[in-house]
Structure formats: structure tokens, C-alpha cells
C-alpha positions as CSV (number, residue, x, y, z in Angstrom):
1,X,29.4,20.0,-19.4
2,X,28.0,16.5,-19.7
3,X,24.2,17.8,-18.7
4,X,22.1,15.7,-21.4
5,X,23.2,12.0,-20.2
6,X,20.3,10.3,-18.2
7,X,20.9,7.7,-15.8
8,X,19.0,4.4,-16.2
9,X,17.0,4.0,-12.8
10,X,13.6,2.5,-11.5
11,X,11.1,4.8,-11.8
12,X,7.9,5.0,-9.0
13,X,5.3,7.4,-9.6
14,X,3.8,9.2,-7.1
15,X,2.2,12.6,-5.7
16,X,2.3,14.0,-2.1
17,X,3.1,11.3,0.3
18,X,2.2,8.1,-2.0
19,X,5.2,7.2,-1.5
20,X,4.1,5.8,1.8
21,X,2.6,3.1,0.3
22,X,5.2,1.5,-0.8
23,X,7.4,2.3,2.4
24,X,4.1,0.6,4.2
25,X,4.5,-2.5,2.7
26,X,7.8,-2.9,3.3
27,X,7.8,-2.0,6.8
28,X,4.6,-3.7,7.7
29,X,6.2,-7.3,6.0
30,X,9.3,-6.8,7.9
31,X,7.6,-6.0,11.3
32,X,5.6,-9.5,10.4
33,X,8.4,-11.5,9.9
34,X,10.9,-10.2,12.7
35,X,7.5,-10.9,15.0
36,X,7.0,-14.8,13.2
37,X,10.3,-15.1,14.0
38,X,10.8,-14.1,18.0
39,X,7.3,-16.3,18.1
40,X,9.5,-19.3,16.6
41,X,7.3,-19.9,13.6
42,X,9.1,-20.8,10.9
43,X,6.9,-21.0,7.6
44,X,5.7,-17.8,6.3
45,X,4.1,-19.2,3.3
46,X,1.3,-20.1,6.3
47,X,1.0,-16.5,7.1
48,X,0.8,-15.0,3.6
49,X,-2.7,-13.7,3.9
50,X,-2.2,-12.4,7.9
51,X,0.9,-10.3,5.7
52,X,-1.7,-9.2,3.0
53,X,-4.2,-8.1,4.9
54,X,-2.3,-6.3,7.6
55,X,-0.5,-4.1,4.8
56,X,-4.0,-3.8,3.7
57,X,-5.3,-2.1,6.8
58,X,-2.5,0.2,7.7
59,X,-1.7,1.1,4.7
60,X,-6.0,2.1,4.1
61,X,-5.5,3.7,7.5
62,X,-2.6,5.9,6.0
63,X,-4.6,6.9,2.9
64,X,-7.5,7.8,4.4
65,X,-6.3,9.9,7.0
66,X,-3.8,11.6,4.8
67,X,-6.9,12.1,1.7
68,X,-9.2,13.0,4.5
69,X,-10.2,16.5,3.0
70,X,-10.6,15.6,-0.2
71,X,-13.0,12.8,0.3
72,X,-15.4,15.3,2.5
73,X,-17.7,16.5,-0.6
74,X,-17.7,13.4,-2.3
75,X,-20.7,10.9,-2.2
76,X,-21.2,7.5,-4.3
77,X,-18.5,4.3,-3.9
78,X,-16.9,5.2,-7.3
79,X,-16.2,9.3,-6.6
80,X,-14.9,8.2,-3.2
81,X,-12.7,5.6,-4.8
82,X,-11.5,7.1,-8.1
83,X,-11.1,10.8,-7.1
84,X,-7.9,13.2,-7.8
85,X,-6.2,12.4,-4.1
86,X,-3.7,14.5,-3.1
87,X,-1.5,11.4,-2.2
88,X,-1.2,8.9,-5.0
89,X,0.7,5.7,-6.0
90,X,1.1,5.0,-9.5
91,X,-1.8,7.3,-10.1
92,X,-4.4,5.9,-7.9
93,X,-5.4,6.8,-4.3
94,X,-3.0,5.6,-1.8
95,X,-6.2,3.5,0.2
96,X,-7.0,1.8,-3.1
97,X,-4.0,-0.2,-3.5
98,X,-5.7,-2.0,0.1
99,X,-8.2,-3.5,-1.9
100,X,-5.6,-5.9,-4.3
101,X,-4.3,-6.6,-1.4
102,X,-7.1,-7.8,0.6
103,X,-7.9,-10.1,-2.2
104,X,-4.7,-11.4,-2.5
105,X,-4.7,-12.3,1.5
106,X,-8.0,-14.0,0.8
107,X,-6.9,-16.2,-1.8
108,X,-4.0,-16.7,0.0
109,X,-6.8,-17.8,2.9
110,X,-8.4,-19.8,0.8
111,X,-5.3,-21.5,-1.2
């Protein structure tokens, strides 16, 4: 009887498989740090940009493969990176969050 109460929860916005990308990140930092670990490393703090840039790469992998036919037609660095994906995070491509990322990893480099 009680249909109109909401719940309070988080909200992520996605289409088709965007989802991934945040299930890449995840998984990809985890893998890292189970691997830092069995090598006996113990700072991660030295590693942030090896983190960074690994999600980066998988998780441009995943996009592209899985927006592979909607980038055929498309021509220009702008239509190919702002373009109505079929799998979207937060409303942008799923390979486009690789490029925040990247950066991060080089200031991490570089900091």
C-alpha cells in the first residue's frame, strides 16, 4: 500500500554496459594491489600512476571494443570522442573516462 516512499540510495548513471567502468576500476586497483602485495612491496602511494594508467588502458580497451560500431562513420577527434555511445558512464563514452585518468597517473609520475 506504501508504493510512493523512495529509498535514499547512491545513484550512478549509466547506459548499456557503462557500468563497466566503474567495475573496471575497481577490479583493475584490487588486481594491483593483491599483485604489490605477493611481490612484497609495501607503499602504494609509489605506484599511484602504474594504478592510473593501467585502469586507463583496460578500461579504453573495454570502451572501444564495446562502442566499436558506433565509432565506424565518425571522423574528426571531437565526433569520435563526444558521440551518443551506446555504453555510457555518467553520460560520457565509457573510453573517455581513460583520459582523466591518464592525466592523473602522470601527475602522479611527476609528483
Amino acid at each position: 500500500m506504501n508504493r510512493e516512499r523512495q529509498e535514499a540510495g547512491m545513484i550512478i548513471l549509466y547506459r548499456g554496459r557503462g557500468i563497466l567502468t566503474f567495475f573496471t576500476f575497481i577490479f583493475v586497483i584490487a588486481a594491483e594491489d593483491w599483485l604489490m602485495r605477493k611481490m612484497g612491496r609495501s607503499s602504494r602511494c609509489d605506484y599511484a600512476s602504474l594504478f592510473a594508467w593501467s585502469v586507463a588502458f583496460v578500461n579504453w580497451v573495454i570502451g572501444r571494443y564495446l562502442n566499436r560500431n558506433a565509432l565506424e562513420a565518425r571522423r574528426g577527434l571531437l565526433s569520435r570522442l563526444f558521440y551518443n555511445a551506446p555504453h555510457q558512464f555518467l553520460g560520457l563514452p565509457m573510453e573517455l573516462w581513460s583520459i582523466p585518468l591518464f592525466v592523473f597517473g602522470f601527475f602522479c609520475f611527476l609528483g
